[in-house]
N, C-alpha and C positions, 0 to 999 in steps of 0.2 A: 504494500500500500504506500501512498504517497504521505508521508508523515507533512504537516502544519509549517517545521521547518525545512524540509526538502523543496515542497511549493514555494514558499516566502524566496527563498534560494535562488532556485533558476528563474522567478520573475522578478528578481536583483538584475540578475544579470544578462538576461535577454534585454530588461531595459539598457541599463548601459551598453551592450553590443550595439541594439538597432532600435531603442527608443518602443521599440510594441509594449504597450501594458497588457500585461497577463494578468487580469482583473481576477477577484474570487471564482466568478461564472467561466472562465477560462481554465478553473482545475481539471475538471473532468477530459478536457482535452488534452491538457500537459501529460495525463497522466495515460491515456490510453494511447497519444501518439510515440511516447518514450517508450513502454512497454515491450514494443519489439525492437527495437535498439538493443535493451537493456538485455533481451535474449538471446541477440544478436552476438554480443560482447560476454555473455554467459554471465554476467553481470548481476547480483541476486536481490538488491536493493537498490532506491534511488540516492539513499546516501552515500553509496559506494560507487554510483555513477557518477556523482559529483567530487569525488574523488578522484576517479579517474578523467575525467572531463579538468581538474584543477592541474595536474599533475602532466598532462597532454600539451607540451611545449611548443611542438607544432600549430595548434590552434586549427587541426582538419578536422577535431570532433566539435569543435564550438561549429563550424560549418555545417557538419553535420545536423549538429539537435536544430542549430535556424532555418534547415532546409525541411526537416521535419514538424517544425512547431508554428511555421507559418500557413497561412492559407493560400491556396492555386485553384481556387473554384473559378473557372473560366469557359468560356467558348465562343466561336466565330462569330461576330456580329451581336455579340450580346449588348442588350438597351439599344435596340438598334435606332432610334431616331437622333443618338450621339450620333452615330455614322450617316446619317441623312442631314444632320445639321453641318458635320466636318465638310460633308462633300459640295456645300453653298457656301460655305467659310472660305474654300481651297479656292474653290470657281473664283468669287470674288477678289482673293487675294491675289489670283494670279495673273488676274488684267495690269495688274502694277508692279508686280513683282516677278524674274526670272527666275527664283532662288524660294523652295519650299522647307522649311525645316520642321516637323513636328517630333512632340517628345512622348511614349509610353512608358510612364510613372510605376512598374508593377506589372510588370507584364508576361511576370508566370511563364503558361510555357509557348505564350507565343501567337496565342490565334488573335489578341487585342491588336499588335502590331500590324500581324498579317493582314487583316482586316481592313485597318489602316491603309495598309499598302493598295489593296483592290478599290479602294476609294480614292487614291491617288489617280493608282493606273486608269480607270475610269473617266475620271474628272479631266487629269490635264494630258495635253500632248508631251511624253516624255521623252521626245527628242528636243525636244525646245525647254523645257524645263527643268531644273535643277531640283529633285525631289530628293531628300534624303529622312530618314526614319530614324529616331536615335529611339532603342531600345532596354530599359534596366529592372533590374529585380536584384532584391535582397538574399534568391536563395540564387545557388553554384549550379544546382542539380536542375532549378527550372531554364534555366539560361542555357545548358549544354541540348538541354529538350527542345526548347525554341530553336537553339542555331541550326539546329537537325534538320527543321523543318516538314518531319514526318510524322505524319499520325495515322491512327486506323481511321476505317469509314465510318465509325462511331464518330470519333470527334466532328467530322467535317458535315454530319447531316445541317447543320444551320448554315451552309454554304449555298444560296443560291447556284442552282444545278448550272445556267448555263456562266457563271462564274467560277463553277468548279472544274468544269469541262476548260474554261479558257487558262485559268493562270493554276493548277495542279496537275502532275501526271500521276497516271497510275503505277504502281510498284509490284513486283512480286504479291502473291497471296495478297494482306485486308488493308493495304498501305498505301497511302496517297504520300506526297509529296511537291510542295511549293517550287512551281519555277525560276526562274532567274527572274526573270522580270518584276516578280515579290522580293525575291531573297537578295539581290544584288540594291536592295535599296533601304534592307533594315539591319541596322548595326547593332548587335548584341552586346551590354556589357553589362558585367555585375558592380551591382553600386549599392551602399546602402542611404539612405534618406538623411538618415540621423547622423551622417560623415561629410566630410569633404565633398563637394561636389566642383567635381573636375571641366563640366562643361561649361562654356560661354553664352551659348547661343546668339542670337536673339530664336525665340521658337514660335510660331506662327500659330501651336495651337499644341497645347500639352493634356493627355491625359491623365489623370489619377482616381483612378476612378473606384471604388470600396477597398483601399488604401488606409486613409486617414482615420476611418474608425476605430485602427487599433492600435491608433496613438493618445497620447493627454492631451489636453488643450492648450499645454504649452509647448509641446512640440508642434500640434496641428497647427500653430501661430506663426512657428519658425519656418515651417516646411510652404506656408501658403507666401509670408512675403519673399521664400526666396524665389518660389516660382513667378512670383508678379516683376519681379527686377529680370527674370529672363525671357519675358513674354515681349514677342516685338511690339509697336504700337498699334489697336486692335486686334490682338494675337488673343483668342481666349485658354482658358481653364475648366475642361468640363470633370465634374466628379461625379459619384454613384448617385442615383434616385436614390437613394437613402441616406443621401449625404448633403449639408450644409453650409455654408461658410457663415450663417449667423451669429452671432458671438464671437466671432473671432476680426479683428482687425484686419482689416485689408484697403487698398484704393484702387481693389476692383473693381466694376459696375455690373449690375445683374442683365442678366438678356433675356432667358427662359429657365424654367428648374435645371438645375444644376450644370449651368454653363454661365461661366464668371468672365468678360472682357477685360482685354486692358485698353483703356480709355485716354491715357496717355500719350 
């Protein structure tokens, strides 16, 4: 079992890794997704994993349990009227502009991006325009999954068929796979939120989208003005339907549920 101080423990230190609160309602998870780890490692306690977790120099089991304890509920086109809105944002943007940059905030193992990407391809003429896709997540394990770019025909039933027939091939046995004309335009890397953040941009339109909720509201404060300083002018910010910026400080302007402009 999870003892009172084992939990308090790794929601220590998940926070300072990556800033996620691992709230009380968040035990039951800690504790069924460690489980087979911990059997994994023949490991017979959570005390003794965090021993062995303190003692791991390397720092490829703290990768580990954050690749394990975070959430990757994802799939192609999900909240699709995001991507009906992205796709008049792009159009618009790109009467003035040669140069596209959008950013995927969390992007698991990859179909937000891709997604992305079939709304580019769509929208603009990509011999004429400069489209590039910056792609990040917190875990190691979803990031190597996205660069793949392979999934079964499970994942891709939310694909508009005659979009899956254009920019996917077929593979061996149950496996589809993203063509160049998606993958040569989305750049994988592992980043976490609550660290350094290495790009510049400007970005034309960043998603982050049921991200922020399993932050505090002082992180969700840091993380929203540092996105507002890299939104180009009129670049928006769309986050989950079940997401917010109320209460939190920003000098972004509202447009529709959960798409923030920069007004600037």
């Amino acid at each position: 079992m999870l003892t009172d101080a084992a939990f308090v423990q790794i929601r220590d230190i998940v926070y300072r890794a990556c800033r996620i609160d691992l709230r009380e309602g968040k035990r039951e998870l800690v504790e069924a997704r460690l489980k087979k780890r911990l059997r994994q490692l023949g490991i017979d306690s959570y005390d003794d994993y965090l021993q062995f977790l303190e003692a791991d120099a390397s720092g490829a089991e703290m990768k580990h349990m954050l690749d394990v304890l975070t959430t990757n509920l994802t799939y192609f086109f999900r909240e699709s009227d995001h991507f009906d809105y992205l796709a008049g944002h792009i159009r618009e943007t790109s009467r003035n502009s040669s140069r596209i940059r959008v950013w995927s905030a969390g992007c698991s193992s990859g179909e937000e991006p891709y997604s992305m990407a079939m709304v580019l391809a769509e929208t603009c003429n990509l011999s004429q325009l400069d489209c590039k896709i910056l792609a990040t997540d917190v875990s190691t394990r979803m990031i190597d999954t996205a660069r793949s770019g392979t999934y079964p025909q499970s994942k891709v039933k939310h694909v508009p068929p005659a979009l899956l027939e254009k920019y996917f091939e077929r593979l061996d046995g149950e496996l589809c796979r993203v063509k160049p004309v998606l993958s040569n335009m989305v750049f994988f890397r592992h980043h976490n939120l609550a660290a350094d953040w290495p790009m510049k941009g400007p970005f034309d339109a960043i998603f982050c989208r049921n991200v922020m909720i399993y932050f505090d509201r002082y992180t969700q404060q840091e993380i929203v003005a540092r996105f507002s300083r890299l939104l180009s002018p009129g670049g928006v910010l769309i986050v989950g339907h079940s997401e917010s910026l109320a209460g939190i400080r920003h000098t972004l302007s509202y447009v529709q549920p959960s798409i923030y402009a920069n007004s600037t």
